[in-house]
C-alpha positions in Angstrom: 109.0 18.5 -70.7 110.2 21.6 -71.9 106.2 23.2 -71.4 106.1 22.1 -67.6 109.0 24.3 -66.8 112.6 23.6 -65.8 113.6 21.5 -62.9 112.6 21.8 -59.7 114.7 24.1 -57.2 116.6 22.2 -54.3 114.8 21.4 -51.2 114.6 24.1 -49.1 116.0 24.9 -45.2 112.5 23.0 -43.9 113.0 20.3 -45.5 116.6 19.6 -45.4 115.9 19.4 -41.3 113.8 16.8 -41.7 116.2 15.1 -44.0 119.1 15.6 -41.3 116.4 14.3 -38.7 115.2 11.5 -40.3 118.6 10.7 -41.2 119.9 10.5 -37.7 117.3 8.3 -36.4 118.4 5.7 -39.5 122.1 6.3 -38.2 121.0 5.2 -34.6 119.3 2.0 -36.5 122.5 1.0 -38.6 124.8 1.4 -35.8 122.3 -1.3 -33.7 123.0 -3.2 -36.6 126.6 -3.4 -36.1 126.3 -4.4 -32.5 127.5 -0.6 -31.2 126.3 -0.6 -28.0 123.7 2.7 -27.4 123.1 1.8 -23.2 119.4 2.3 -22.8 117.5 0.1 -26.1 114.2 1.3 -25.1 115.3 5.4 -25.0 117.7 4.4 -28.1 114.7 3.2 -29.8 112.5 5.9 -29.5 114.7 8.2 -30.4 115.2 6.6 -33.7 111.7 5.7 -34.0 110.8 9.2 -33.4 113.6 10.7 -35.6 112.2 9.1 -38.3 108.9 9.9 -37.9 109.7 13.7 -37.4 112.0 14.2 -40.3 109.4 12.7 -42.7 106.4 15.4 -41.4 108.9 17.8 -41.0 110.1 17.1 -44.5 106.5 17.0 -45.6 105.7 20.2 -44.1 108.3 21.8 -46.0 107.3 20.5 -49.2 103.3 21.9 -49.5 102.8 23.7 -46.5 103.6 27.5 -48.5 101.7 25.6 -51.6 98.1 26.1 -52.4 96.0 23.3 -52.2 96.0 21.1 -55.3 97.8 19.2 -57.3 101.3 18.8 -56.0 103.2 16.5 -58.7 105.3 18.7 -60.2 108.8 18.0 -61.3 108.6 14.4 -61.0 110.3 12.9 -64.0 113.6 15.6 -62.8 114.1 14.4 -59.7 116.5 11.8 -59.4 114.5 9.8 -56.6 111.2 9.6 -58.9 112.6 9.1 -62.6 114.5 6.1 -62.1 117.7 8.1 -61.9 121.1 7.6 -59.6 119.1 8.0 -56.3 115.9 5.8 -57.5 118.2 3.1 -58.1 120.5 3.3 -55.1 117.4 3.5 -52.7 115.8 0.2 -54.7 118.8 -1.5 -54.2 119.0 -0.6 -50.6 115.2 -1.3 -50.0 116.0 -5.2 -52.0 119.0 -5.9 -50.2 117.0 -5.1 -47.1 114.5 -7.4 -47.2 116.9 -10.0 -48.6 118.3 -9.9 -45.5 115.6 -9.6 -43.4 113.4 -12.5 -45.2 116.6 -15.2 -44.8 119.7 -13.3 -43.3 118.2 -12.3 -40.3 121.0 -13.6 -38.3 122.9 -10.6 -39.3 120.6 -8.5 -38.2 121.7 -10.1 -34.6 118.5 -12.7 -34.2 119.4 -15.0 -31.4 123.4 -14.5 -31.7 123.3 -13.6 -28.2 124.2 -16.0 -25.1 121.3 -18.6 -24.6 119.8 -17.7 -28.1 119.1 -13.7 -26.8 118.9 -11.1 -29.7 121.1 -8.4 -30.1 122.0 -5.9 -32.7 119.1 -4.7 -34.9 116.8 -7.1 -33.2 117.5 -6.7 -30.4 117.3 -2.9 -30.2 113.5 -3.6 -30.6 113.6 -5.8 -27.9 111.8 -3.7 -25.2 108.8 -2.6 -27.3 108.2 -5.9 -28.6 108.1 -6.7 -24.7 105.7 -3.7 -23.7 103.5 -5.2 -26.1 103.8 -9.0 -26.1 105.8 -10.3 -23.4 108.0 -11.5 -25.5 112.0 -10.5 -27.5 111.5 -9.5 -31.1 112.1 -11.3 -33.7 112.9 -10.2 -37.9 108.8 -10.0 -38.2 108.3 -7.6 -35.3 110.9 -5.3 -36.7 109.6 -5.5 -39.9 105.8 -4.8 -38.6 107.0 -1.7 -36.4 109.1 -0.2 -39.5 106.3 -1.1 -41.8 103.6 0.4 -39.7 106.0 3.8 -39.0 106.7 3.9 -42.7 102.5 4.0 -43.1 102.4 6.6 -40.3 104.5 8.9 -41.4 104.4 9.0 -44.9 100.3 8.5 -44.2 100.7 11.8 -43.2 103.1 13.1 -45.9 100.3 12.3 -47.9 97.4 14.1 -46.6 99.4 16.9 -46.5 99.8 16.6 -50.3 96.2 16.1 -51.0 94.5 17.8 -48.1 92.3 19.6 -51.2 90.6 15.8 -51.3 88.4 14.6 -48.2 88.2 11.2 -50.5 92.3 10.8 -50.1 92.1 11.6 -46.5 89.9 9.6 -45.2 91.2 6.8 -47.0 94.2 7.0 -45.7 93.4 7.5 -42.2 91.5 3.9 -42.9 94.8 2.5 -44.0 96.9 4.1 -41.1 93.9 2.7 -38.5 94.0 -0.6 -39.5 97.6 -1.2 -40.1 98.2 0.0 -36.9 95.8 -1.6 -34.7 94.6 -4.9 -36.8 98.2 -5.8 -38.2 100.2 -4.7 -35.4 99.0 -3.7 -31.8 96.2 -5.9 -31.4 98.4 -9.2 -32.6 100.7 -8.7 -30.5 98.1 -7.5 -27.0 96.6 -10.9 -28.1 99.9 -12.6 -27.3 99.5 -11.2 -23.9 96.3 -13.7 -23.5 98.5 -17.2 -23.5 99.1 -19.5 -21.0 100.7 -22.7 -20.6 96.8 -24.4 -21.1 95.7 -21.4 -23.7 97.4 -20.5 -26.7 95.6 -18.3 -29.0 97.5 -17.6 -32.4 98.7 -14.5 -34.3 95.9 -13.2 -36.5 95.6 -10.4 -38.3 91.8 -10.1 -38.7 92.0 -8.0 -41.8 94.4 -10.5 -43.5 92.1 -12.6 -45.3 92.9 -16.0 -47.6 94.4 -15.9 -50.2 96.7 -13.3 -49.3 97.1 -15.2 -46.2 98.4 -18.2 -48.2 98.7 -20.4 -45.0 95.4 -19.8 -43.5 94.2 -22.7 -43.3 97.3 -25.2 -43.1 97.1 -27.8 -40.6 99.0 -26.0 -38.0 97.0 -22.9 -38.4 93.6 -24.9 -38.3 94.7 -27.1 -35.4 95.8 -23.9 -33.6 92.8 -22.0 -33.7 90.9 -25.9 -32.6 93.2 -26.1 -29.9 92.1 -22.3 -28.9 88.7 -23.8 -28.1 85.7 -21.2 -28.8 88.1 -18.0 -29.1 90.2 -19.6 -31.8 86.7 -20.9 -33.7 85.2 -18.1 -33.6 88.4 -16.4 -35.2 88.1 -19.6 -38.3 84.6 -18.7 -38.7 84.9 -15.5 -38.8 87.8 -15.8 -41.2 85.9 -18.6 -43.8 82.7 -16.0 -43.7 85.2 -13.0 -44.4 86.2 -14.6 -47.5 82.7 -16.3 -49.0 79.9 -13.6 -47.4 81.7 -10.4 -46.2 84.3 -9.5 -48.9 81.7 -10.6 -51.9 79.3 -8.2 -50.7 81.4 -5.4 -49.8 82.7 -5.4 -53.1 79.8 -5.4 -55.1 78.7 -2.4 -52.9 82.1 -0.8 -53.2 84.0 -2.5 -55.7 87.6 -3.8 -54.5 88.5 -0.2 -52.8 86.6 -1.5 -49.8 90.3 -3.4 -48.8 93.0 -2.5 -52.0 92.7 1.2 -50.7 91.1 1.3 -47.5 92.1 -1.9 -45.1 95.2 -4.1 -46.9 98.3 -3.0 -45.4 99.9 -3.8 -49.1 97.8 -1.6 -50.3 98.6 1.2 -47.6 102.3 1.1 -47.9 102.0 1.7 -51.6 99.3 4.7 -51.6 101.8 6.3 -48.4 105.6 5.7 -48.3 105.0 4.7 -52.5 103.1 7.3 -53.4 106.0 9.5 -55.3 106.7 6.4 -57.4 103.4 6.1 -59.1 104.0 7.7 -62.2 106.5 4.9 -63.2 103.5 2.2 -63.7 103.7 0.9 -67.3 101.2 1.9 -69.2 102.3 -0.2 -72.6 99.8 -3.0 -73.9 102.6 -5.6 -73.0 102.6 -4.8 -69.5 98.6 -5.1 -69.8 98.9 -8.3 -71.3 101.7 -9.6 -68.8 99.2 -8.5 -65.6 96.5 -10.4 -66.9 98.4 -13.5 -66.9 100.9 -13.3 -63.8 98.1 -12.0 -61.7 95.5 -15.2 -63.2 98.2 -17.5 -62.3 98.7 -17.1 -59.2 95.6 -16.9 -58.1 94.9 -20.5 -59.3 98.5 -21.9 -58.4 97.2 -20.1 -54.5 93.7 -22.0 -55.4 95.5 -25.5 -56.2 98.5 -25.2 -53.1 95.5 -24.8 -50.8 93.2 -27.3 -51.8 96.4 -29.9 -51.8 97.1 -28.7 -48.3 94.1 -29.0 -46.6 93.0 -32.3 -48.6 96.4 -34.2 -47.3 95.7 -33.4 -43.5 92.1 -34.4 -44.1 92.7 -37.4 -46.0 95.5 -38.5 -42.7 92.5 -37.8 -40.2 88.7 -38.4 -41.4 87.3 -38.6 -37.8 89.1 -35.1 -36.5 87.6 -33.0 -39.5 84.3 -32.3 -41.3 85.4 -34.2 -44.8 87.3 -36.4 -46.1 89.8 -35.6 -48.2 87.1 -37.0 -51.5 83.9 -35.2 -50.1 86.5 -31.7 -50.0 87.7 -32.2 -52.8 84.2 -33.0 -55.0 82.9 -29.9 -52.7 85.4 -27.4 -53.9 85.5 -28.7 -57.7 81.4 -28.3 -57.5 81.7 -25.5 -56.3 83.9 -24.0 -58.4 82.1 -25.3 -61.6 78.8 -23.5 -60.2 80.2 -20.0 -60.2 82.4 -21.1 -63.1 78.9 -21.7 -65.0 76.7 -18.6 -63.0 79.6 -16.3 -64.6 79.6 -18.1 -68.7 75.3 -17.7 -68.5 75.1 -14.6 -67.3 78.6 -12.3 -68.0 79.4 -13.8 -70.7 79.0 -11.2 -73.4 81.4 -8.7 -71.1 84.1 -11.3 -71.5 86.1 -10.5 -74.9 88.0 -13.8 -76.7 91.1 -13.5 -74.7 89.5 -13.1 -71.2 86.5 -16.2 -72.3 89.8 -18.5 -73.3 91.9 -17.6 -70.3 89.1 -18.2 -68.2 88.2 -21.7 -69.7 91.7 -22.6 -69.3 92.4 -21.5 -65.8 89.0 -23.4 -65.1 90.8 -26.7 -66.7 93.7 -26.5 -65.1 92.1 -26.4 -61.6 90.1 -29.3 -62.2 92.5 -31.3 -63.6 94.7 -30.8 -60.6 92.0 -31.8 -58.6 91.0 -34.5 -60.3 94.8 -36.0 -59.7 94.5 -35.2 -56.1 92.0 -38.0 -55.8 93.9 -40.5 -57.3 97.5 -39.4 -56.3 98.9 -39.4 -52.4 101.0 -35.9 -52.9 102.5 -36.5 -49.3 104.2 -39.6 -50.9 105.8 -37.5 -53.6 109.2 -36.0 -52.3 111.2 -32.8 -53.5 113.7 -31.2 -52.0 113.5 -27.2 -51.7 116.6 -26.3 -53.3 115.6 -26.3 -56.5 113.8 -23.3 -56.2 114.7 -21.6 -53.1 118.3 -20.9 -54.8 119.3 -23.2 -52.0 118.3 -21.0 -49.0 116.3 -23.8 -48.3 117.2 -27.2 -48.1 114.8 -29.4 -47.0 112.9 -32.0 -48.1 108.9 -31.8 -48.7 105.9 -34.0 -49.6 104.4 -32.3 -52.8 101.8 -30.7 -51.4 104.3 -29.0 -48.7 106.8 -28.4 -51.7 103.9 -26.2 -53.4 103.2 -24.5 -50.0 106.8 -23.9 -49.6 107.6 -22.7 -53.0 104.0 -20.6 -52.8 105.4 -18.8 -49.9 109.2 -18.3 -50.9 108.4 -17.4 -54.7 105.1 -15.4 -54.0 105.0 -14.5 -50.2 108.4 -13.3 -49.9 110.5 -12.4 -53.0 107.2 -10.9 -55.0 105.4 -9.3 -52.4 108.0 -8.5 -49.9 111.7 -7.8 -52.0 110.1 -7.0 -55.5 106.7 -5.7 -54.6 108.1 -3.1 -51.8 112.2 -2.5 -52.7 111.4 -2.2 -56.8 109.2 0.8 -56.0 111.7 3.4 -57.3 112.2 1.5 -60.5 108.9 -0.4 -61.7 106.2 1.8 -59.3 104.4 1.4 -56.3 101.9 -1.5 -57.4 103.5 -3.7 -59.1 102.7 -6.5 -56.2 98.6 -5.3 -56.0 99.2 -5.1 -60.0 100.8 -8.4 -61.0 101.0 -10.7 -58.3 98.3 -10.5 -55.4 95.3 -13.4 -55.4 93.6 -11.3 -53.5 93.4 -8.6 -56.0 92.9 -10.9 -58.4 89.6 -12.6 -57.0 88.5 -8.6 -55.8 89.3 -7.8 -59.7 87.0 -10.2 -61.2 84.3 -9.7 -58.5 84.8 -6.0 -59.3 84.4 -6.4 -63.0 81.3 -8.5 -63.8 79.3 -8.0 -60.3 80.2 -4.6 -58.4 78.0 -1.3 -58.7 81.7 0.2 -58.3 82.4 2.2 -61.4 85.0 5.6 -62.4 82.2 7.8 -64.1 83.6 9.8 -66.8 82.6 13.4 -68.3 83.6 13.8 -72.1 83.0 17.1 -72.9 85.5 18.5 -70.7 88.8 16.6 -70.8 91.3 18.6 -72.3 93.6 15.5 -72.9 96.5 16.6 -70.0 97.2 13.0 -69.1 97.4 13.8 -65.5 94.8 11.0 -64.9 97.0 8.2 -66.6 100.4 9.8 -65.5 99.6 8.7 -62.1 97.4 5.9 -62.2 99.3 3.6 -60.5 97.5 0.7 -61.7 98.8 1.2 -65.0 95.6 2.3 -66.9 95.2 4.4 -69.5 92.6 6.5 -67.8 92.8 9.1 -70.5 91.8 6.9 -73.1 88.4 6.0 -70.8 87.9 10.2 -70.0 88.1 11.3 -74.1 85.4 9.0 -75.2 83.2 9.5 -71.6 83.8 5.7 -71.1 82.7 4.4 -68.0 86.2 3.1 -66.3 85.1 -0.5 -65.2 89.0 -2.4 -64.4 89.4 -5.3 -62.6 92.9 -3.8 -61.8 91.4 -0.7 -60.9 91.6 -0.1 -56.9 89.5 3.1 -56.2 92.7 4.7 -54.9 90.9 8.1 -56.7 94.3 9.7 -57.6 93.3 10.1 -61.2 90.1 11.9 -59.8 92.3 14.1 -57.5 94.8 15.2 -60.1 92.3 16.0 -62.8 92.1 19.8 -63.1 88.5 20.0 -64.6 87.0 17.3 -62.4 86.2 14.6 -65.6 86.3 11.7 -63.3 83.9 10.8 -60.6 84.0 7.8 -58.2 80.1 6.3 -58.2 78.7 3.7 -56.4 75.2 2.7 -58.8 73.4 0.2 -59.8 74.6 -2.1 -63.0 72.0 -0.9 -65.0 74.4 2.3 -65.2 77.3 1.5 -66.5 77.3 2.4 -69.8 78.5 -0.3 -72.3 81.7 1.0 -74.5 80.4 -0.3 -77.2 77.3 1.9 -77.4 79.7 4.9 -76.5 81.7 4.2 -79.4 78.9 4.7 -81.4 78.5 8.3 -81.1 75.2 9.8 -81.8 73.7 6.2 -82.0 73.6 6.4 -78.1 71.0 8.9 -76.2 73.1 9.7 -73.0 70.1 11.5 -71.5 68.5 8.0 -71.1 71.6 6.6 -69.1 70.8 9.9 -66.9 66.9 9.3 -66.8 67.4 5.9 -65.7 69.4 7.0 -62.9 
C-alpha cells in the first residue's frame, strides 16, 4: 500500500455540508421514529426527503468535481467506511438492524399503533405521499420503496459523477434509476389508484419477473390477476412470456446485463448507494466454490416451492385451471428433462467435471421431488413455522405453504433484504446477485452456454495493476482472464463494465458477437498453437 500513497486527506468543506445536510434530514426521520411530533408530515417529509438527497450530490460534488475525469478509487482500503474498519462495521450493523426491524418489527416503526389502527411515527410520517400517490396510509413496504428508490437516486447520481469519463456507466445507470423509479415505485402505486369495490387490480412490478418474484404465481396472486378480468390477464401473460420468450432472448443478445445492470432494482441499489463497497468481493477459490453451490440451490429449492405451490391449488380445483395437478406436473418435469438434454448434446464439452455432476444432481433432485408430488398430498403434511423463522413466526402450514414460507423468510427477506443490502460494508455490494438470487442464477447459465455476451480481452497490454479484479464486484479474477487474453465468459459476470472503466490501458472490451467468437481457453493456453488472426478474420 505503501506505492499508492499515504491516506487520503479528510473530506473537505464541500463535502462536510453535504454530510451536515444529509445528516439533518436522517435526524428529522429518527425523531418521526420516536413519535416527536414535527406538525405538517407532508412539509416534514420533504424536507428530509430532500435533505437527504442534497447532502449526498452535494457530498458527491465535493468529492470529483476539482478531479479529472477517470478513475476515482483511490484510498479505498484507508478509509474506515470501505475497509471494513470502525465506521464499515457500525454502518452494517445499523443497515442489519434496520431491516430487522422493518421486515418483522414494524410496529416500532409506529405501523397501525395509532387510534382505529392509524400509523404514526416513522410510518406514518410517509403517510401523505403514500396518499398523493395511492389513496391509501403507508405501510413498512412503501417506506422501504421510497427510501430505496431515494437511496438509487441519489447515489445514482454520486455515481455518474464518479464515472462521468464512461458513457457505458451512465447510461446504465440512468436505466436503473428509470426503472426503479417508475416500474417498482410510481406506477404500482398510480395503479392502486384504478380500484374499486367491483375492480381490483393487484400490485405489480412489471420488471420483477419469477423467480425473483418467488410468489408470482401463488394462488392468491393468480386468482388476483383472474379476478382483474382482461387487465389482470394480460399482466399473467405478459409475465409467463417475460420469463420463457423475453428474458431468453434478451440475454443471448445481451448476456444477463440486459436486467443484473440495467433493470433489477437489486441490481441498482448495489451498482449506486453500494458501489464504494465493491472492492471487498472475495476473490479466494472458496468463495468461488461456495457461489456455485448456494446460488445452484436456491434456484432449484425456488424451482421445487413453486411447482408444489401451484400443483396443490390445481390439484384442489381441476375445472377452474388449465391442468391438473398430474398433467403440470408431467409438463414441467418434460420440460425440464428437454432442455436438461438440449444443454448435455450440445454444451456439453464447456461443462468441466464439477459443473457436468452438479448439474446431473440438481437435475435429480428436481425430479425426484416431483415425482413425490404425485404420489404425496403436501397440503396434508403440517409444520409449524417456528422452526425456522426463529419463532417470529408461529403458524402452522401445509408443506407446500411451509416451503413458500421458509422460501420467503430464509431467501426473500434475511438474504436478499438484511444480509444482501446491510452486509455491504463488510462482505461487498453483491453478495445477494452473487450467492443467492434465482434469477441470476438462471440469467448465469443462459449467459454461459447460449449468449453472444462476452468481456473481450487484449493481452499484449495488461500491465498486471489488478484494478480490474480489485473492483470486480462479482468476485472474479478478471486479471487472470486479461494476462492470458482469455475471453471473460462468467455466468456470475453481470456486465456492470467496472473492470472496463477502471482499466488504465483499455485491455477489456464489452462485445456483443456471435458464438463462433469466443475464443476457447483451452486454445489460448496453448500459445503459438493458436493463430489469433483467424479469430479476427472470422469476425
Amino acid at each position: 500500500m505503501s506505492l499508492t500513497g499515504g491516506a487520503p486527506a479528510s473530506i473537505n468543506t464541500t463535502q462536510k455540508i453535504g454530510v451536515l445536510v444529509g445528516m439533518a434530514g436522517l435526524f428529522i426521520l429518527l425523531l418521526a421514529t420516536f413519535n416527536v411530533n414535527l406538525g405538517n408530515q407532508a412539509v416534514w417529509l420533504a424536507i428530509a426527503l430532500s435533505a437527504i438527497t442534497a447532502g449526498i450530490i452535494v457530498f458527491a460534488k465535493g468529492a470529483y468535481a476539482n478531479k479529472l475525469p477517470g478513475i476515482k478509487n483511490d484510498g479505498v482500503w484507508f478509509k474506515s467506511m470501505s475497509s471494513r474498519g470502525v465506521l464499515g462495521w457500525m454502518a452494517g450493523i445499523a443497515l442489519t438492524g434496520f431491516y430487522i426491524i422493518l421486515y418483522f418489527y414494524a410496529g416500532v416503526l409506529g405501523l397501525g399503533q395509532g387510534v382505529d389502527g392509524a400509523n404514526t411515527g416513522l410510518v406514518g410520517l410517509f403517510d401523505p405521499l403514500s396518499r398523493f400517490l395511492s389513496g391509501n396510509p403507508a405501510s413498512q413496504w412503501f417506506v422501504y420503496g421510497t427510501l430505496y428508490t431515494i437511496a438509487i437516486l441519489a447515489f445514482g447520481i454520486k455515481f455518474m459523477w464518479k464515472y462521468r469519463h464512461n458513457r457505458y456507466e451512465q447510461l446504465r445507470t440512468v436505466s436503473v434509476m428509470f426503472f426503479q423509479t417508475a416500474f417498482a415505485f410510481v406506477i404500482p402505486e398510480l395503479m392502486a389508484r384504478l380500484n374499486t369495490d367491483n375492480f381490483s387490480l393487484p400490485y405489480n412490478d412489471l420488471k420483477l419477473m419469477w423467480p425473483l418474484n418467488y410468489y408470482a404465481f401463488d394462488q392468491w396472486r393468480v386468482d388476483q390477476f383472474i379476478n382483474a378480468q382482461t387487465v389482470g390477464l394480460a399482466f399473467l401473460i405478459f409475465g409467463i412470456l417475460t420469463i420463457f420468450v423475453i428474458s431468453p432472448i434478451l440475454t443471448y443478445k445481451y448476456g444477463k446485463r440486459w436486467y443484473c445492470s440495467w433493470v433489477c432494482g437489486c441490481g441498482g441499489l448495489a451498482e449506486t448507494a453500494g458501489d464504494p463497497y465493491r472492492h471487498l468481493s472475495d476473490k479466494g477459490m472458496k468463495a468461488w466454490k461456495l457461489e456455485r453451490w448456494m446460488i445452484n440451490t436456491v434456484l432449484v429449492f425456488s424451482v421445487v416451492m413453486t411447482t408444489a405451490v401451484i400443483s396443490t391449488y390445481l390439484g384442489y380445483d381441476s375445472t377452474k385451471y388449465w391442468f391438473t395437478k398430474n398433467t403440470f406436473l408431467i409438463s414441467v418435469g418434460a420440460f425440464l428433462t428437454l432442455v436438461f438434454a438440449i444443454v448435455l448434446y450440445y454444451k456439453k464439452d464447456q461443462l468441466n467435471t464439477s459443473a457436468f455432476k452438479g448439474a446431473i444432481g440438481a437435475f435429480v433432485i428436481t425430479i425426484g421431488f416431483l415425482v413425490a408430488m404425485s404420489f404425496m398430498d403436501f397440503s396434508q403434511i403440517k409444520i409449524n413455522a417456528s422452526y425456522f423463522s426463529f419463532g417470529l413466526n408461529t403458524n402452522e402450514y401445509a408443506l407446500d405453504g411451509a416451503m413458500r414460507t421458509f422460501y420467503g423468510f430464509g431467501i426473500g427477506s434475511i438474504f436478499s433484504g438484511v444480509i444482501g443490502t446491510g452486509f455491504y460494508p463488510i462482505l461487498g455490494n453483491r453478495v445477494w446477485c452473487r450467492m443467492g438470487c434465482p434469477m441470476a442464477g438462471i440469467l448465469g447459465i443462459q449467459q454461459r452456454l447460449f449468449s453472444k455476451f462476452r468481456i473481450t480481452t487484449n493481452g499484449g497490454q495488461c500491465i498486471s495493476c489488478g484494478n480490474c479484479s480489485t473492483y470486480c464486484e462479482q468476485g472474479i479474477d478478471v486479471r487472470a482472464y486479461a494476462q492470458k487474453g482469455e475471453n471473460i465468459v462468467r455466468s456470475s459476470c453481470v456486465g456492470c463494465g467496472v473492470c472496463s472503466a477502471v482499466c488504465p490501458r483499455g485491455v477489456l472490451k464489452l462485445e456483443n458477437d456471435s458464438l463462433k467468437g469466443r475464443i476457447n481457453p483451452k486454445d489460448v493456453l496453448l500459445g503459438n498453437d493458436v493463430d489469433l488472426m483467424n479469430y479476427v478474420n472470422n469476425k
